[in-house]
mmCIF entry with sequence, helices, sheets and N, C-alpha, C, O atoms, coordinates in Angstrom:
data_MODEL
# 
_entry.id   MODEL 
# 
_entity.id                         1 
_entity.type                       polymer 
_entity.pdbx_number_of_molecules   1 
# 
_entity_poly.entity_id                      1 
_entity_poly.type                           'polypeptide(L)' 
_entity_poly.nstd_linkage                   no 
_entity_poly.nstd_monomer                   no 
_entity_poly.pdbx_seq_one_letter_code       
;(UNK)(UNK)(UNK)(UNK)(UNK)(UNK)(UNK)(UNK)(UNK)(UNK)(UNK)(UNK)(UNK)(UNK)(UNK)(UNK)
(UNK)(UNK)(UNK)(UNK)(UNK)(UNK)(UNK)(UNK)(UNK)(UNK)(UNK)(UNK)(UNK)(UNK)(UNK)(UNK)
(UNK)(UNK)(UNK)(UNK)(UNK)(UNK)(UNK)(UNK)(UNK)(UNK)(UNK)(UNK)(UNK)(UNK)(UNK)(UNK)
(UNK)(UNK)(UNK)(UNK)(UNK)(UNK)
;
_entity_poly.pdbx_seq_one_letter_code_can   XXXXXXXXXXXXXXXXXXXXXXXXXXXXXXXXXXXXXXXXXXXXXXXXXXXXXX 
_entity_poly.pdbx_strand_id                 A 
# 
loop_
_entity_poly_seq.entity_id 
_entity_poly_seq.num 
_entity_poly_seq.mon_id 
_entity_poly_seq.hetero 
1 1  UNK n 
1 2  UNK n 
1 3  UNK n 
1 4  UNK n 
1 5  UNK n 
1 6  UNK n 
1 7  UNK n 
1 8  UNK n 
1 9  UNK n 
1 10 UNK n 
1 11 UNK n 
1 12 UNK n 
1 13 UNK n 
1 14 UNK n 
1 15 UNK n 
1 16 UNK n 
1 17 UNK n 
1 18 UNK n 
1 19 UNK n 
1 20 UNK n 
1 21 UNK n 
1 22 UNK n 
1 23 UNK n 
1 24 UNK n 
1 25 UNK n 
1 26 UNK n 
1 27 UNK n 
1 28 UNK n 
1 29 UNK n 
1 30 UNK n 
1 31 UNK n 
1 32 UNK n 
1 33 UNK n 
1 34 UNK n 
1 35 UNK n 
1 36 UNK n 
1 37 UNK n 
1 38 UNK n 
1 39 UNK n 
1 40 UNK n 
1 41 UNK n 
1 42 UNK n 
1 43 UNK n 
1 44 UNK n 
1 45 UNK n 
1 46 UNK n 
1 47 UNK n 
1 48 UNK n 
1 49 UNK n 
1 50 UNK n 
1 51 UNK n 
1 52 UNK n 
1 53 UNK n 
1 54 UNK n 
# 
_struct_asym.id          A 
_struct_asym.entity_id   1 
# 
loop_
_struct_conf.conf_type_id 
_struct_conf.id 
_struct_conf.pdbx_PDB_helix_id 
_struct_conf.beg_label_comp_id 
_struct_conf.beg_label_asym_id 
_struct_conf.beg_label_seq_id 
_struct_conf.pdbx_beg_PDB_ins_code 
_struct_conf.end_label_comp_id 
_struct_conf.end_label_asym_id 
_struct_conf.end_label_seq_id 
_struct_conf.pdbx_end_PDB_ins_code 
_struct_conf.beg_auth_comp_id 
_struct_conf.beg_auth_asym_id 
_struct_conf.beg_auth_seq_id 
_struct_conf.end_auth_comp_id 
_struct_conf.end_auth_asym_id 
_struct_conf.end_auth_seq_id 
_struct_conf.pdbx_PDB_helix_class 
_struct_conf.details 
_struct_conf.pdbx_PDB_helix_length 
HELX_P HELX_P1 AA1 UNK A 14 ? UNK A 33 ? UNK A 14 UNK A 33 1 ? 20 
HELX_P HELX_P2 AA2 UNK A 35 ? UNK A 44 ? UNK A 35 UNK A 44 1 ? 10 
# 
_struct_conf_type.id          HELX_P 
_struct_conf_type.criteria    ? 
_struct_conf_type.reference   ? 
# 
loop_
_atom_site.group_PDB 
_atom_site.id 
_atom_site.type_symbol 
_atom_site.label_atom_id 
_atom_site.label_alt_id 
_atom_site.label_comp_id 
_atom_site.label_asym_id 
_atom_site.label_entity_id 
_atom_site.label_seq_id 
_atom_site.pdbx_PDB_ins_code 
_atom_site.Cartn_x 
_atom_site.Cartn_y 
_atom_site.Cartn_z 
_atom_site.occupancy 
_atom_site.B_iso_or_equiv 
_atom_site.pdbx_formal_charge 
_atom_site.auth_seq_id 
_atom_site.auth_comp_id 
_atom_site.auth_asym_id 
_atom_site.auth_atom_id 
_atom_site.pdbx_PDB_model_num 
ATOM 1   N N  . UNK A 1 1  ? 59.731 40.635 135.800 1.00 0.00 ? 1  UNK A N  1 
ATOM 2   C CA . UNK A 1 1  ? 59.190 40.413 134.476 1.00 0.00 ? 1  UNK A CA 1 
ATOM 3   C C  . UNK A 1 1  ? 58.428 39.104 134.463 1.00 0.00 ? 1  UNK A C  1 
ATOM 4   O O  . UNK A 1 1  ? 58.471 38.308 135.402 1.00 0.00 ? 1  UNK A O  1 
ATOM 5   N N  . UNK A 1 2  ? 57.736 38.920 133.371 1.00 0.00 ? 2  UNK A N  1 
ATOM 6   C CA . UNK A 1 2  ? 56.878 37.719 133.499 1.00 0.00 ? 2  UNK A CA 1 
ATOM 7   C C  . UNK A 1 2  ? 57.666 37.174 132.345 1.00 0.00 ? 2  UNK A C  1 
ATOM 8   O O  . UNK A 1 2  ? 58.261 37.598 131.354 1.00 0.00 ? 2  UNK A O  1 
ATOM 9   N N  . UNK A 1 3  ? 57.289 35.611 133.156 1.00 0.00 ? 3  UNK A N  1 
ATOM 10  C CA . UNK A 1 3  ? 57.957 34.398 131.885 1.00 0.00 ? 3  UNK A CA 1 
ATOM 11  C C  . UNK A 1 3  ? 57.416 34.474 130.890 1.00 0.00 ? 3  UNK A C  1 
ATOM 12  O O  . UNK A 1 3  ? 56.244 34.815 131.047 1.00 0.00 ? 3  UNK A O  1 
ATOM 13  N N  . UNK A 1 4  ? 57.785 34.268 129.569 1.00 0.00 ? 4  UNK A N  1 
ATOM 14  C CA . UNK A 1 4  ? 57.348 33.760 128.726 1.00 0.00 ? 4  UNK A CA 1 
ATOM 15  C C  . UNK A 1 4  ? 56.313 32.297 128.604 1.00 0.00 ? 4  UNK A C  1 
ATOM 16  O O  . UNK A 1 4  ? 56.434 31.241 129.226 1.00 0.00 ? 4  UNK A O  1 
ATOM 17  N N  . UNK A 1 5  ? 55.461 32.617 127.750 1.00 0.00 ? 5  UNK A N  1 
ATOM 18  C CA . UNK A 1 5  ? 54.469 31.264 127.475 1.00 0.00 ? 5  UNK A CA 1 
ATOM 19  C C  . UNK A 1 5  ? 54.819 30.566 126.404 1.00 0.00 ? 5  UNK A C  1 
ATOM 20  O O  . UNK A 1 5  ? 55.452 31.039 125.460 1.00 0.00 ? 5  UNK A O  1 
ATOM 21  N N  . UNK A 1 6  ? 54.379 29.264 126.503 1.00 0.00 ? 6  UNK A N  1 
ATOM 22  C CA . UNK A 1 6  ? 55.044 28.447 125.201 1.00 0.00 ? 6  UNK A CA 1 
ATOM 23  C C  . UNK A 1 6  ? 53.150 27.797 124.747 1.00 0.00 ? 6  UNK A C  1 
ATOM 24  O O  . UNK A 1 6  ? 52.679 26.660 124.741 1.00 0.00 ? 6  UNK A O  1 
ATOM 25  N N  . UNK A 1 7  ? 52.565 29.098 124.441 1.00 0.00 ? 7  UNK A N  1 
ATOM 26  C CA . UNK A 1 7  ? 51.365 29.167 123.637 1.00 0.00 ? 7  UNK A CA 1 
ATOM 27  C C  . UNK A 1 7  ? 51.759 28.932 122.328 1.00 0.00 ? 7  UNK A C  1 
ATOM 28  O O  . UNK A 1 7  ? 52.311 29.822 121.681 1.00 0.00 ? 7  UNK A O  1 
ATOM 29  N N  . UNK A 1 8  ? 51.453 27.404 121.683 1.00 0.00 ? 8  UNK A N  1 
ATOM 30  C CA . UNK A 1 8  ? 52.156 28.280 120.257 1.00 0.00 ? 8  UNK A CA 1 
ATOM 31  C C  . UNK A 1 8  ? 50.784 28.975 119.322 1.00 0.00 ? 8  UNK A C  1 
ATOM 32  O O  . UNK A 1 8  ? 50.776 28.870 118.096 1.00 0.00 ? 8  UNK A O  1 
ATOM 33  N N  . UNK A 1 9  ? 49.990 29.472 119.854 1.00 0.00 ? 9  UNK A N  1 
ATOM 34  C CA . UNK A 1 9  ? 48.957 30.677 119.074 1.00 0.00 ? 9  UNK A CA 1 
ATOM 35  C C  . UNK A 1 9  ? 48.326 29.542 118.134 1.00 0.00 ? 9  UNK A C  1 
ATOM 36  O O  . UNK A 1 9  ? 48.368 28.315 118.216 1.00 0.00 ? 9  UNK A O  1 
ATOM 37  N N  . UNK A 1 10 ? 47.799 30.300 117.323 1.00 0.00 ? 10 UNK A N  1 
ATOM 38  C CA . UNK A 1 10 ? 47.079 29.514 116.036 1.00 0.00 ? 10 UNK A CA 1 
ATOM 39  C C  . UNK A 1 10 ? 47.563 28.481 115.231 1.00 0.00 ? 10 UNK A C  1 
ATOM 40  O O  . UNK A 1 10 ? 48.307 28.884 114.337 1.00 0.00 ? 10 UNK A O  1 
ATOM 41  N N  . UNK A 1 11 ? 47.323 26.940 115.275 1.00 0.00 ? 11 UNK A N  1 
ATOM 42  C CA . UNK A 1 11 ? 47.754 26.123 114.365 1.00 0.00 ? 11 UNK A CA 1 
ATOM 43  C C  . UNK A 1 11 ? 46.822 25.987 113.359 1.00 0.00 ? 11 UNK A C  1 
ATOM 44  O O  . UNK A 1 11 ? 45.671 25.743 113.721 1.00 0.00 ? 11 UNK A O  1 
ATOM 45  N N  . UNK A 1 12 ? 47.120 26.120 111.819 1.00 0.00 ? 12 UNK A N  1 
ATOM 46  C CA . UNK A 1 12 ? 46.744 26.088 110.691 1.00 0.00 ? 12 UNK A CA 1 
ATOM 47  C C  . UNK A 1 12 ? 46.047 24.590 110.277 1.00 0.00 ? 12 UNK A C  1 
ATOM 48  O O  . UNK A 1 12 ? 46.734 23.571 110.339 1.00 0.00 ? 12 UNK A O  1 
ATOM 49  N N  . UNK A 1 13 ? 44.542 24.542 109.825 1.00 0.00 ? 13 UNK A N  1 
ATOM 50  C CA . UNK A 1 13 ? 45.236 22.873 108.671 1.00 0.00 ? 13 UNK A CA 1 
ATOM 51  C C  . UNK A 1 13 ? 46.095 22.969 107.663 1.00 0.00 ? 13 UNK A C  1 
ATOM 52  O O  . UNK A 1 13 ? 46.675 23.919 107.138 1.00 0.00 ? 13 UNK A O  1 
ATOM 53  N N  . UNK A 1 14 ? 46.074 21.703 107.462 1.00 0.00 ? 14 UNK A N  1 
ATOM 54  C CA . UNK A 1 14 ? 46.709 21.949 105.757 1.00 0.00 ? 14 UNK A CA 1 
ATOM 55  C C  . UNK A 1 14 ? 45.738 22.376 105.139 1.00 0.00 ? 14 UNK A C  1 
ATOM 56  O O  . UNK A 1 14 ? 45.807 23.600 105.257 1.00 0.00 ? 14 UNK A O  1 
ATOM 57  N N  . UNK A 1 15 ? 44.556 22.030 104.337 1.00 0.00 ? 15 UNK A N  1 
ATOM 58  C CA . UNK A 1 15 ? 43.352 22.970 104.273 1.00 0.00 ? 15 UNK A CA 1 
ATOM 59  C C  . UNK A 1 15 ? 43.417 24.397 104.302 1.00 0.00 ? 15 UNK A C  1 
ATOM 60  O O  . UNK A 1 15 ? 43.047 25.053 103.329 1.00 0.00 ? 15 UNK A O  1 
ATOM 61  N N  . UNK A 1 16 ? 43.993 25.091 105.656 1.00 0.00 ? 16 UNK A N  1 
ATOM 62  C CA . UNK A 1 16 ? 44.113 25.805 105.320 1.00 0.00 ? 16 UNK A CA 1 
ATOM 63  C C  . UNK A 1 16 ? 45.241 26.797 105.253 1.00 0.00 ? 16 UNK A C  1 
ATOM 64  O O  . UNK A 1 16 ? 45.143 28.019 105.141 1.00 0.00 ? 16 UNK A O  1 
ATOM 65  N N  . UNK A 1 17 ? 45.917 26.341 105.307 1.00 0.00 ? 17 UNK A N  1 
ATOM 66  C CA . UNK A 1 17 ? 47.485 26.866 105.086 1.00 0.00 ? 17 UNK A CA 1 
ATOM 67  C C  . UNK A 1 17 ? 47.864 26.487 103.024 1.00 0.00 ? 17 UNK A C  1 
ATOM 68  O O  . UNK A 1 17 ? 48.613 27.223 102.381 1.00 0.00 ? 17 UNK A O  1 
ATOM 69  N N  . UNK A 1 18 ? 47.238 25.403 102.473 1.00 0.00 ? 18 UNK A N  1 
ATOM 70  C CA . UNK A 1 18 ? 46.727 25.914 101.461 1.00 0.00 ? 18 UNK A CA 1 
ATOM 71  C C  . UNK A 1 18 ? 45.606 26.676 100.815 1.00 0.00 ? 18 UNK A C  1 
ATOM 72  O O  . UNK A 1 18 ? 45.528 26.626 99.588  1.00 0.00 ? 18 UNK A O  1 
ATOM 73  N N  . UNK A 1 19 ? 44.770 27.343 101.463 1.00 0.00 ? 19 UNK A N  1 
ATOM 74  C CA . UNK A 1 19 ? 43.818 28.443 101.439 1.00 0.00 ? 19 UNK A CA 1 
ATOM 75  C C  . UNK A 1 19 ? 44.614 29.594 101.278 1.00 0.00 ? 19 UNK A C  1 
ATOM 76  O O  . UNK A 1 19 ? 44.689 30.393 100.345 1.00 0.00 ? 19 UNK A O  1 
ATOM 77  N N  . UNK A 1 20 ? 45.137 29.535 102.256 1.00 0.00 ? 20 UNK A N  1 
ATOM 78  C CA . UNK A 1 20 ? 46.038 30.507 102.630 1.00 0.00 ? 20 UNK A CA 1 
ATOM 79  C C  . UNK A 1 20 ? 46.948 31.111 101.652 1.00 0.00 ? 20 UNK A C  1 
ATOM 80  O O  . UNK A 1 20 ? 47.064 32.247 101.190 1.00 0.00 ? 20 UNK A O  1 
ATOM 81  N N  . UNK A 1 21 ? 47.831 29.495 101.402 1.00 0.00 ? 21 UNK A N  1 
ATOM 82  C CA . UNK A 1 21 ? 48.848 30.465 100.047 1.00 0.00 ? 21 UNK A CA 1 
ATOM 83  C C  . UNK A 1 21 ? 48.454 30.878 99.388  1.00 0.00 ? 21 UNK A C  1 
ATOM 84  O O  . UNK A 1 21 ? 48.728 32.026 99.036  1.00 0.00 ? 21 UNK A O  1 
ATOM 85  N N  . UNK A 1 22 ? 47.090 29.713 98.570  1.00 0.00 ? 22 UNK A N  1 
ATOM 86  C CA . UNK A 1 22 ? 46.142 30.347 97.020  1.00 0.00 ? 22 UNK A CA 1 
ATOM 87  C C  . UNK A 1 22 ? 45.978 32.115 97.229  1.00 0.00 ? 22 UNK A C  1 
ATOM 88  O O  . UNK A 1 22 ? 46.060 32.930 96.309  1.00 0.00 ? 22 UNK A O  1 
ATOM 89  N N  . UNK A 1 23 ? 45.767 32.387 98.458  1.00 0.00 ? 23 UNK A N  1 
ATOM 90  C CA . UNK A 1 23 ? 45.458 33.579 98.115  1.00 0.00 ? 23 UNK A CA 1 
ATOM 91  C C  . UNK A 1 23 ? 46.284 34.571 98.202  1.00 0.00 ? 23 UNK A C  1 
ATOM 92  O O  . UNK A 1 23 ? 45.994 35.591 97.577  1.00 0.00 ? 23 UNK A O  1 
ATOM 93  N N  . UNK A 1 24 ? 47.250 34.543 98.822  1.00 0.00 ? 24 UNK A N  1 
ATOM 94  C CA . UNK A 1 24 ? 48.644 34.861 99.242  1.00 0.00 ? 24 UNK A CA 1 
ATOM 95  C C  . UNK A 1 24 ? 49.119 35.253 97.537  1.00 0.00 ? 24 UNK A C  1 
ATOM 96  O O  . UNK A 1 24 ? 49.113 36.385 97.052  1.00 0.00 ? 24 UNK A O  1 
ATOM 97  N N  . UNK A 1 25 ? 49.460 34.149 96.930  1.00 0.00 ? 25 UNK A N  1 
ATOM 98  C CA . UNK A 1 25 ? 49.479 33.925 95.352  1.00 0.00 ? 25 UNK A CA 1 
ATOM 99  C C  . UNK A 1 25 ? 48.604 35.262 94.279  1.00 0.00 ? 25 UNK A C  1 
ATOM 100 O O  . UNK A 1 25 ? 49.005 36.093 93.464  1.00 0.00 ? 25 UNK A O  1 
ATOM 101 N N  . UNK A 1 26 ? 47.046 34.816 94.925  1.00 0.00 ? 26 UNK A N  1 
ATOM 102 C CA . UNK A 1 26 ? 46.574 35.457 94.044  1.00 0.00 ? 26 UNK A CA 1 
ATOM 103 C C  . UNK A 1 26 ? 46.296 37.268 94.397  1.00 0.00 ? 26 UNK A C  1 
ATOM 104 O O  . UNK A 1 26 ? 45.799 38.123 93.664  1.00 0.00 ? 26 UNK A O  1 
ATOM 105 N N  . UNK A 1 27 ? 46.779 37.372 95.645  1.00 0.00 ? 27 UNK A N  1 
ATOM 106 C CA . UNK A 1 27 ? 47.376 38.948 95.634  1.00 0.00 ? 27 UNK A CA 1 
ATOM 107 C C  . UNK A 1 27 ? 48.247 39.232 95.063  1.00 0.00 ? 27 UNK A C  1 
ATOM 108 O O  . UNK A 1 27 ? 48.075 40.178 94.294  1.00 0.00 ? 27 UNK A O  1 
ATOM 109 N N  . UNK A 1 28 ? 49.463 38.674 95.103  1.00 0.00 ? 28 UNK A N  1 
ATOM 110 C CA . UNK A 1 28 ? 50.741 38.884 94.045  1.00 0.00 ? 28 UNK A CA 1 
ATOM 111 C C  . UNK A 1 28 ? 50.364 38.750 92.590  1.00 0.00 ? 28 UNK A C  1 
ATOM 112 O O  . UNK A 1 28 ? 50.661 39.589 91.740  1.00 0.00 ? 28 UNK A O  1 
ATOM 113 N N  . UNK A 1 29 ? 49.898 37.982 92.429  1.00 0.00 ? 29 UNK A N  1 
ATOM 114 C CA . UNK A 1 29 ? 49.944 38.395 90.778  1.00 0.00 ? 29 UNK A CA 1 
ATOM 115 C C  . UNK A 1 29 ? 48.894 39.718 90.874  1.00 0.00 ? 29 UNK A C  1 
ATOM 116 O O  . UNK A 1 29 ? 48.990 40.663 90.092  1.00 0.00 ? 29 UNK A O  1 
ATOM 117 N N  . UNK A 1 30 ? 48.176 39.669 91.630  1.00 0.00 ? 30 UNK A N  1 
ATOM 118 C CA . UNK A 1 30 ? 46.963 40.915 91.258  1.00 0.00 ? 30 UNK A CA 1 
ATOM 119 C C  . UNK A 1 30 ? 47.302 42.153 91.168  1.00 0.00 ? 30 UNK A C  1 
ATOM 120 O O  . UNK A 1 30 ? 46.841 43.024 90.430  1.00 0.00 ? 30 UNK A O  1 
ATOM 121 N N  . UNK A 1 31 ? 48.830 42.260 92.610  1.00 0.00 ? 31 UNK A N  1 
ATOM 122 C CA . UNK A 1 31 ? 49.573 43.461 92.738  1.00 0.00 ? 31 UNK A CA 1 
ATOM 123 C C  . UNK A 1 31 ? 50.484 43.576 91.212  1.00 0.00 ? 31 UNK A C  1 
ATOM 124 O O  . UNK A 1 31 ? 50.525 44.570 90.486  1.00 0.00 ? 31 UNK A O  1 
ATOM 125 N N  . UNK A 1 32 ? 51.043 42.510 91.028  1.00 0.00 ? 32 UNK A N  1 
ATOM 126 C CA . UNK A 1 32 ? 51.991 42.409 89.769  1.00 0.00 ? 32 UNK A CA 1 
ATOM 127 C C  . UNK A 1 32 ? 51.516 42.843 88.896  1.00 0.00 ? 32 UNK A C  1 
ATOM 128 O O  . UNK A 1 32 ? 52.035 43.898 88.531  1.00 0.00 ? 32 UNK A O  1 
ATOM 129 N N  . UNK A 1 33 ? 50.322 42.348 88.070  1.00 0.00 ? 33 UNK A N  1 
ATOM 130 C CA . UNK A 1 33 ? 49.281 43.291 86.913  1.00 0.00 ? 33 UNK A CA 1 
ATOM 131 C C  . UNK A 1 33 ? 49.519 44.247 87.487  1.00 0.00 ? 33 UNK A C  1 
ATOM 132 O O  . UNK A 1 33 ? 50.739 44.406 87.539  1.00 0.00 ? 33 UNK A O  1 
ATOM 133 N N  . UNK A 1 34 ? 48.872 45.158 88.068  1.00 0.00 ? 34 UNK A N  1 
ATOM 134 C CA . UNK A 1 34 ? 48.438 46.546 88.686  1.00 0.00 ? 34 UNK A CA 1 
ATOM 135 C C  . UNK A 1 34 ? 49.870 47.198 88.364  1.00 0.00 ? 34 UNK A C  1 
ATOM 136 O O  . UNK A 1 34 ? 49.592 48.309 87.913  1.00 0.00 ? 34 UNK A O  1 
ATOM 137 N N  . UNK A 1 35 ? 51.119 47.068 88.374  1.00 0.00 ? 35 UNK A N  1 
ATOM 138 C CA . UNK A 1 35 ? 52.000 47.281 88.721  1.00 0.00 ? 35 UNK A CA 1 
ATOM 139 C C  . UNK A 1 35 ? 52.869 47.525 86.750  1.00 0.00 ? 35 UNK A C  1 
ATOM 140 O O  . UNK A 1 35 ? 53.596 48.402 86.283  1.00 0.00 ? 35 UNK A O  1 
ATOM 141 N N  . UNK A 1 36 ? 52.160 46.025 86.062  1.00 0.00 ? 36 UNK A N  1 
ATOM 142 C CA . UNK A 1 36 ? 52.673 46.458 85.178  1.00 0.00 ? 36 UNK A CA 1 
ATOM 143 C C  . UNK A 1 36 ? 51.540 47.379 84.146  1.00 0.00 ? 36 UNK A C  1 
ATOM 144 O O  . UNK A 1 36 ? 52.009 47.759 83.073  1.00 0.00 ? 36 UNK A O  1 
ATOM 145 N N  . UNK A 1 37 ? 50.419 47.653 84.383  1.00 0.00 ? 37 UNK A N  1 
ATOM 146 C CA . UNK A 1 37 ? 49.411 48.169 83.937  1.00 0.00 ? 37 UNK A CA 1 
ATOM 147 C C  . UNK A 1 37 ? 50.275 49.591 84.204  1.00 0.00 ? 37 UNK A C  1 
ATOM 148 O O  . UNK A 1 37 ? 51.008 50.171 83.404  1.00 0.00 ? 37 UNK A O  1 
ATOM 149 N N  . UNK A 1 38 ? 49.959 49.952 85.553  1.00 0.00 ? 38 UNK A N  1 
ATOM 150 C CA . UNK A 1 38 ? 50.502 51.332 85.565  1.00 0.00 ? 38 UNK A CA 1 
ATOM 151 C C  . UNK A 1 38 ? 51.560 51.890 84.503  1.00 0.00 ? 38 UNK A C  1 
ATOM 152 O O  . UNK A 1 38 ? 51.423 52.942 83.879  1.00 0.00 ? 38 UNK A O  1 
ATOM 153 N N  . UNK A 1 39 ? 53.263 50.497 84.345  1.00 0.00 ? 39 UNK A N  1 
ATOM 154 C CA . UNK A 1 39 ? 54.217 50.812 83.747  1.00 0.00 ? 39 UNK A CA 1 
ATOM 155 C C  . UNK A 1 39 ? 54.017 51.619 82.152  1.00 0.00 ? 39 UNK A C  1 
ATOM 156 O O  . UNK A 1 39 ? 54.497 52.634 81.648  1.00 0.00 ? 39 UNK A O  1 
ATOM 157 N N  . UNK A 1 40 ? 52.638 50.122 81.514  1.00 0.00 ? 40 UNK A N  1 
ATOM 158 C CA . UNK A 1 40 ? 52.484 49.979 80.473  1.00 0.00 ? 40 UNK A CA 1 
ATOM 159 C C  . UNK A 1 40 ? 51.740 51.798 79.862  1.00 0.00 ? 40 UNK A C  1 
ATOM 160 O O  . UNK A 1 40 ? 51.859 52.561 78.904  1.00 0.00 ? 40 UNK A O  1 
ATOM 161 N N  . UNK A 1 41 ? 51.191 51.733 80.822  1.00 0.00 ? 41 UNK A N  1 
ATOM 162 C CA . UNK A 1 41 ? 49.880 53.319 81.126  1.00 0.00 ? 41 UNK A CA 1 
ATOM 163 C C  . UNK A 1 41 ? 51.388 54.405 81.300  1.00 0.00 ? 41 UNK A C  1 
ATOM 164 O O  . UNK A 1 41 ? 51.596 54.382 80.087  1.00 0.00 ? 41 UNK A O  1 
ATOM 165 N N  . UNK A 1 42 ? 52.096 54.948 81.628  1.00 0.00 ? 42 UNK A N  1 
ATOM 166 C CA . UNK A 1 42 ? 52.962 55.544 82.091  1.00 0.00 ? 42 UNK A CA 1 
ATOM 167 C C  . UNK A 1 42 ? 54.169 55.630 80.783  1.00 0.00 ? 42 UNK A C  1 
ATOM 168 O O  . UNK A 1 42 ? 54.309 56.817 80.488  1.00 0.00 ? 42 UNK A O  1 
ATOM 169 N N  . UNK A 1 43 ? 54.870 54.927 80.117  1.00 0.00 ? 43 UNK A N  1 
ATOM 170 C CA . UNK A 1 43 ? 54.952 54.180 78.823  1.00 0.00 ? 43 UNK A CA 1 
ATOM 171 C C  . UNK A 1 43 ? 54.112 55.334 77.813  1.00 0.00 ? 43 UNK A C  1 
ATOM 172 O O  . UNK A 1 43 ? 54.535 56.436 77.463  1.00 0.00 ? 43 UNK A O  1 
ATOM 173 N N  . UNK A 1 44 ? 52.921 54.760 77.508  1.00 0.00 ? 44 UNK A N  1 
ATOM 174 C CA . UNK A 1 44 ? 52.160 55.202 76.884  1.00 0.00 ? 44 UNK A CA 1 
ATOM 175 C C  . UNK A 1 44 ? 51.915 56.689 76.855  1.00 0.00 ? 44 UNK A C  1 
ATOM 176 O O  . UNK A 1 44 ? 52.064 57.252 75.770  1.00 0.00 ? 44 UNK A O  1 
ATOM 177 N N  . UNK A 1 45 ? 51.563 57.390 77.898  1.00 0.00 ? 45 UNK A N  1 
ATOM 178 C CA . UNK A 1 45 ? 51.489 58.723 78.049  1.00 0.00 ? 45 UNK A CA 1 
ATOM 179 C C  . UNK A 1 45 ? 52.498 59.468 78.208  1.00 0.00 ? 45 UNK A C  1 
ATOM 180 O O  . UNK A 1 45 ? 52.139 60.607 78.507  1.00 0.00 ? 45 UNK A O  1 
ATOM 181 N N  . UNK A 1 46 ? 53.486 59.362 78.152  1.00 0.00 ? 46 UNK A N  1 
ATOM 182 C CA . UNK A 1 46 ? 54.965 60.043 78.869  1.00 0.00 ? 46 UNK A CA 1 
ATOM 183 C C  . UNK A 1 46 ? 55.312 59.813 77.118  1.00 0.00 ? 46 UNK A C  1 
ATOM 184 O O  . UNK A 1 46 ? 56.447 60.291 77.130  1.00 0.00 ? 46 UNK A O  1 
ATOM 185 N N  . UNK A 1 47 ? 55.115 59.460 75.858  1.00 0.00 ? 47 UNK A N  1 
ATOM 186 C CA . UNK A 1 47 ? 55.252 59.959 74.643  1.00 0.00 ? 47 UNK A CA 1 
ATOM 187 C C  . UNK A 1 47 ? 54.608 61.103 74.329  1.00 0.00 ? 47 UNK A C  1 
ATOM 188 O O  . UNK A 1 47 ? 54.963 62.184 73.861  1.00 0.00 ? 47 UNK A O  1 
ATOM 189 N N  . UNK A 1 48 ? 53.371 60.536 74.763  1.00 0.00 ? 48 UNK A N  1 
ATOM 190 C CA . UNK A 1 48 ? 52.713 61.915 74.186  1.00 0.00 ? 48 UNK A CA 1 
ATOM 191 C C  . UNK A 1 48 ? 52.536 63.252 74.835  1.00 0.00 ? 48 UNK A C  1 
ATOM 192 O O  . UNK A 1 48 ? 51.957 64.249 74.404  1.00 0.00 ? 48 UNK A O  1 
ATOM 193 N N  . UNK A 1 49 ? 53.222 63.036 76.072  1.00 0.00 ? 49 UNK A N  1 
ATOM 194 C CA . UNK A 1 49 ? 53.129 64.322 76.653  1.00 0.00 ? 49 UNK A CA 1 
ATOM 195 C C  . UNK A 1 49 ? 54.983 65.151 76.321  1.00 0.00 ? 49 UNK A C  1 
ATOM 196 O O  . UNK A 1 49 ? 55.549 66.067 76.917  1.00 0.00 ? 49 UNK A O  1 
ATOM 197 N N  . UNK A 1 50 ? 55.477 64.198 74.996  1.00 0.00 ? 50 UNK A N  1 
ATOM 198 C CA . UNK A 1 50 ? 56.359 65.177 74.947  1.00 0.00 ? 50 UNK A CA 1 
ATOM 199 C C  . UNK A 1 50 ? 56.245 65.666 73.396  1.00 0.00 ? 50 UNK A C  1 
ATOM 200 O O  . UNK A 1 50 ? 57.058 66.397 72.830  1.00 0.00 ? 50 UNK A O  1 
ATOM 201 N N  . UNK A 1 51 ? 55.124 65.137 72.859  1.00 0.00 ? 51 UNK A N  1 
ATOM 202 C CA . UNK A 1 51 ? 54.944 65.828 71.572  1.00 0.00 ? 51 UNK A CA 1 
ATOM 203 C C  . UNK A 1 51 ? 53.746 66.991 71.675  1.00 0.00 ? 51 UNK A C  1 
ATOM 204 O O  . UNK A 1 51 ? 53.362 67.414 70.585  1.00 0.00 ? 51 UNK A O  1 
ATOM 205 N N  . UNK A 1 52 ? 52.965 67.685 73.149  1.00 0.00 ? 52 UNK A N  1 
ATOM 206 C CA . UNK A 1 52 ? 52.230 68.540 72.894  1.00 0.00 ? 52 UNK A CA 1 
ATOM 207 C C  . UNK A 1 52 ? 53.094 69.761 72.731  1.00 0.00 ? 52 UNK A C  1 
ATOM 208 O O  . UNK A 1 52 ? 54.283 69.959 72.981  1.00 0.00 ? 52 UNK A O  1 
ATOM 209 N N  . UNK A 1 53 ? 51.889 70.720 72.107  1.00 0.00 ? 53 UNK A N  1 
ATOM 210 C CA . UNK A 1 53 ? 52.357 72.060 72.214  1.00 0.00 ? 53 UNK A CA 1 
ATOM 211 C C  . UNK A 1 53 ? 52.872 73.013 73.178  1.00 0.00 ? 53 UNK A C  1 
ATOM 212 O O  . UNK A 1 53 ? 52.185 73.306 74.156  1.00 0.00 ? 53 UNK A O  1 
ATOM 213 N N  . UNK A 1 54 ? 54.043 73.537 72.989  1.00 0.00 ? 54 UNK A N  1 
ATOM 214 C CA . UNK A 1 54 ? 54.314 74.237 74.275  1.00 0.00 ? 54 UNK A CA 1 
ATOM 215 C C  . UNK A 1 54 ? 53.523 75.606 74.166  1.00 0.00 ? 54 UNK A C  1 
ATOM 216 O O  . UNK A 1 54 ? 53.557 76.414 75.094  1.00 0.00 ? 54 UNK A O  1 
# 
């Protein structure tokens, strides 16, 4: 087997390892809306689909 390397791969700046979170951040909330949009949408229609006509 081959040894292991002690590459440690990509070091970040701070720069951008705060780049990084901001956006990290601003997927989560983006997923979070989306998420309660659907609820709010789902909510909303799931009344009225029990007052149509059968």
């Amino acid at each position: 087997m081959s040894e292991p390397t002690s590459d440690p791969g990509i070091i970040l700046t701070p720069e951008e390892k705060r780049r990084q979170r901001q956006r990290n951040l601003a997927i989560a909330l983006g997923l979070g809306a989306l998420c309660v949009l659907f609820w709010v949408v789902t909510l909303v229609k799931g009344s009225a689909i029990l007052q149509r006509p059968l």
